[in-house]
N, C-alpha and C positions, 0 to 999 in steps of 0.2 A: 300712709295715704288716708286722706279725709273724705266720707262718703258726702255727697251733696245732689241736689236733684234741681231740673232746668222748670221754673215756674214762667210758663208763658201767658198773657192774658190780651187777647185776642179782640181790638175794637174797629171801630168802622175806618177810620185814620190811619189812627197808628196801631204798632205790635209793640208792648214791653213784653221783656223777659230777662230775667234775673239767675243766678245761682245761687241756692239757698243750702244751707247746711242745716240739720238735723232741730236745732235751738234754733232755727228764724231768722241766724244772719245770714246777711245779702251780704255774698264774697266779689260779686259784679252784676251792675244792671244797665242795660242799656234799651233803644228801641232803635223801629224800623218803621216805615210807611208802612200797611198793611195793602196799600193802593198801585204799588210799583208795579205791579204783576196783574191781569188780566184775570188767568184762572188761580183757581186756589193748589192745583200739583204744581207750576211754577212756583206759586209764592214760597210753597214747602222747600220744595229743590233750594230754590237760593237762601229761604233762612235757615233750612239746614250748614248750607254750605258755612254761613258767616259766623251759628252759633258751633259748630266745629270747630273753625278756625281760633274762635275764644276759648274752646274746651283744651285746646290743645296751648294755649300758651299758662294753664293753669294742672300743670303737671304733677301737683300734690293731689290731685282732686277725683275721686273716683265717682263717675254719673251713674248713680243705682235707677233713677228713674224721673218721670219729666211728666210735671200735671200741666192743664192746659185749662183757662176759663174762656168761656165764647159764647156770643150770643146766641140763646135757642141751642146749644149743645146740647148734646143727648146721650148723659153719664153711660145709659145699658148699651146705646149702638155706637158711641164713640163717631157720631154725627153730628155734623152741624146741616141744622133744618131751615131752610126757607129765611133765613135770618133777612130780618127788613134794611137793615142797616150796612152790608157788607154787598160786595161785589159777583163776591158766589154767589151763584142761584141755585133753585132746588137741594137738594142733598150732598153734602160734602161728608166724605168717609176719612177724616181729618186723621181721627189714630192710626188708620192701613196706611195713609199717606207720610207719617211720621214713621214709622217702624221701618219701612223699606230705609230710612237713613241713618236710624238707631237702633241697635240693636238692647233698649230697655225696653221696662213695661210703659205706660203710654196711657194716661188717664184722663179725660174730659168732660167736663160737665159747664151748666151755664155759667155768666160770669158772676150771679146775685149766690149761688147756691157753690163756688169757692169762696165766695168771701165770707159768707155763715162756716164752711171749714176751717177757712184760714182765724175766724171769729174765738172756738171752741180750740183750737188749738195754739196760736200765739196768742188771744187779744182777749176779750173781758169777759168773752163765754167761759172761761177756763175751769173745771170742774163742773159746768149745769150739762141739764142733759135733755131743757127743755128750752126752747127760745127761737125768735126767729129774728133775722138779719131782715131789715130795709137800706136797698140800696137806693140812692137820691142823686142819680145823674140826671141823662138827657132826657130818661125814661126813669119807671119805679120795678125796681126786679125785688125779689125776696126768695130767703130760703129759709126753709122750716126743720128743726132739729127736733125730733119728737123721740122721748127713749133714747139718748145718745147716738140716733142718727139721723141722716138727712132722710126727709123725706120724698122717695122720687117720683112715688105712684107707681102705675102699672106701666106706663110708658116714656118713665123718665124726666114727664114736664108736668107734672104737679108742682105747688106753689107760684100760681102766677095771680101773685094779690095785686098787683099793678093793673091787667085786665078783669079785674073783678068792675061791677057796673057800681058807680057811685052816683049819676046821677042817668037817668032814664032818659035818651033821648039830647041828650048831652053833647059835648066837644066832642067831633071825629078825631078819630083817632089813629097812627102809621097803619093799627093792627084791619082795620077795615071798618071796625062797630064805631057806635056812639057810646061816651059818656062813660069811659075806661077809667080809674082811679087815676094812672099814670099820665093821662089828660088834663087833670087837677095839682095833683103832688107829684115834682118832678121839677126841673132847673128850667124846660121849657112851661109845664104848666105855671107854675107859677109869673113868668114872663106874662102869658095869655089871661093869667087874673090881674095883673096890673092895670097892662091896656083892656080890659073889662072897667077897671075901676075909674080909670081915668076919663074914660067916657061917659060913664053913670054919673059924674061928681065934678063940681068947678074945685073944688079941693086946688090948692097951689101945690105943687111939687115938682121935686129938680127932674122926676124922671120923664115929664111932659115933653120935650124935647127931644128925648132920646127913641128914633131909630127903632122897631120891631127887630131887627134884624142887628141893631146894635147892641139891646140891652140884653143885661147877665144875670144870672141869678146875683155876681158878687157886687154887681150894681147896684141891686134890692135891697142886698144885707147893709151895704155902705149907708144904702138913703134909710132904712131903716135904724140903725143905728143913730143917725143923725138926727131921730124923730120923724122925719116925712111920714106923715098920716097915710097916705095912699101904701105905702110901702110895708108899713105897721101894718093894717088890713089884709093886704094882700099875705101876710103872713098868718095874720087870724084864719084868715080865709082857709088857708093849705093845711095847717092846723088841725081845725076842727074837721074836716075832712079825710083826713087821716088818722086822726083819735076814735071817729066813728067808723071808718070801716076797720081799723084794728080791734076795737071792742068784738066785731062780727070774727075776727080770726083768734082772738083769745076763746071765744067759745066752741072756736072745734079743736086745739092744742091745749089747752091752759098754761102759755110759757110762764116761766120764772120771768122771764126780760123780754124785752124787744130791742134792737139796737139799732142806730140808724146811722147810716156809712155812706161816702160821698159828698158830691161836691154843695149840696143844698145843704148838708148837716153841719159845712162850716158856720155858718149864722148860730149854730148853739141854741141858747135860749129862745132866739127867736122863732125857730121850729119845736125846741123839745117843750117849753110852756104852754102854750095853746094844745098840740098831740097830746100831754099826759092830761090837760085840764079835761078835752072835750075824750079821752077815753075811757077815765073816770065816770062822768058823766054820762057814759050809754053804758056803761059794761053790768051786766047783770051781779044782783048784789053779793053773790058766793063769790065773784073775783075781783070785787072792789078791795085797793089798799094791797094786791099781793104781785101787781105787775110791775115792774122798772122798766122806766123809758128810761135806753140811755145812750151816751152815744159810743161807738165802736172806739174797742180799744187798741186795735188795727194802727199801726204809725201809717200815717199818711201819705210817705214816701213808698214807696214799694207793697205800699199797703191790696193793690190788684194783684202782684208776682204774688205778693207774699201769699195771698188766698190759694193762688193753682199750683205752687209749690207746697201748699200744705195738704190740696186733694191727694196730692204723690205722696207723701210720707205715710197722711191717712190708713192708703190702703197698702202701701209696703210694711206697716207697721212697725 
């Protein structure tokens, strides 16, 4: 019998979740709507049921334990809070709600702060024991490894560099405020500095045509690749905006790396040259030359399982 652990990662849409063995392979991964269901003890109930029914046609496999990434989780209360993005409201007791169908241990934390685990433990963190993970979806999440651990604060939701303020008075933001980093850097900010640019500038560009509601970050990267001026900017733009307020978070960590994971860090260069130029450029002179911007070395595939399947091994050790 081969020990393995169920990495679940938890989003507004859908649910993946994976079996992961001890080395990081995925022995099965599939998803589910995370929307079929109303409350969140239904949605348990039935993906219990469905992830059982898979545990059992995998008779070699013994489930020592089962991590979970989710928006706004709450690694010490094993809750999910107010999450803006999900169907739950107020407080969801997600691991009591898991245990009643499993009988393992049951771990939860956000979904930026599994993928800095999942980071240090399959992907390019491997041996540091200082760095922080940028995630670059819908939103900007991060987690902070300070001393070989994460860092949770006193109540679990420390490192939310994404609601840190970058510009005063700024883009509203899901969270309520103005002018949130994640406003600016993020698959949706980015969208919202385009159509900024495009209205500031007779600039020709393919993406003038396209729809708020239709364009993509991979839209950007495409017109960006191809040269489009507007598109090239608007990557300056996100860029330097996120070089500078990382500079402000190297000076309370001093990571080894910074890494950046997700669906805007496909573009590559397009994001990591502008980030490392303008974080260079603010970072005070003791940590100039000693920070790697780089990008996660997470495979892309299973790359969110893989994060909340490695929160569970983390602590089963």
């Amino acid at each position: 019998m081969s020990e393995a652990v169920v990495g679940i990662d938890i989003g507004g849409t859908f649910t993946k979740y994976g079996i992961i063995d001890k080395k990081g392979n995925c022995l099965f991964e599939h998803s589910i709507s995370t929307t079929f269901c109303d409350g969140a003890e239904e949605f348990v109930h039935e993906f219990s049921t469905v992830l059982q029914a898979e545990l059992n046609k995998h008779k070699a496999i013994t489930l020592v334990g089962i991590g979970i990434g989710a928006p706004n989780g709450n690694y010490y209360n094993g809750t999910i809070e107010f999450a803006p993005n999900l169907k739950w409201k107020g407080i969801i007791p997600l691991v009591d709600l898991f245990k009643k169908h499993f009988n393992v241990p049951v771990y939860l934390t956000n979904d930026a702060n599994a993928a800095a685990i999942g980071e240090m433990i399959f992907g390019g963190a491997k041996g540091m024991n200082d760095f922080i993970e940028i995630t670059l979806g819908t939103g900007l999440g991060s987690g902070i490894v300070s001393n070989g651990k994460l860092i949770y604060g006193h109540d679990g939701f420390a490192g939310e560099i994404g609601h840190t303020i970058v510009r005063y008075n700024g883009r509203q933001c899901g969270c309520g405020r103005r002018g949130c980093l994640e406003t600016y850097v993020s698959a949706t900010g980015i969208k919202r500095s385009v159509y900024k640019l495009l209205a500031d500038s007779l600039e020709p560009s393919e993406l003038r045509g396209v729809s708020f509601n239709d364009l993509s970050a991979d839209m950007i990267t495409k017109a960006a690749k191809e040269g489009d001026k507007i598109a090239l900017e608007a990557f300056e733009y996100t860029g330097s905006l996120l070089g500078q307020k990382l500079a402000d978070s190297v000076a309370h960590t001093s990571p080894e790396a910074i890494f950046l994971f997700g669906g805007l860090a496909k573009a590559e260069n397009l994001i990591l040259e502008p980030t490392r130029r303008h974080l260079e450029a603010n970072l005070l002179s003791i940590y100039k030359n000693k920070v790697k911007v780089l990008l996660s070395g997470l495979k892309e595939v299973n790359a969110a399982v893989l994060g909340a399947a490695a929160l569970a091994w983390k602590e089963i050790g």
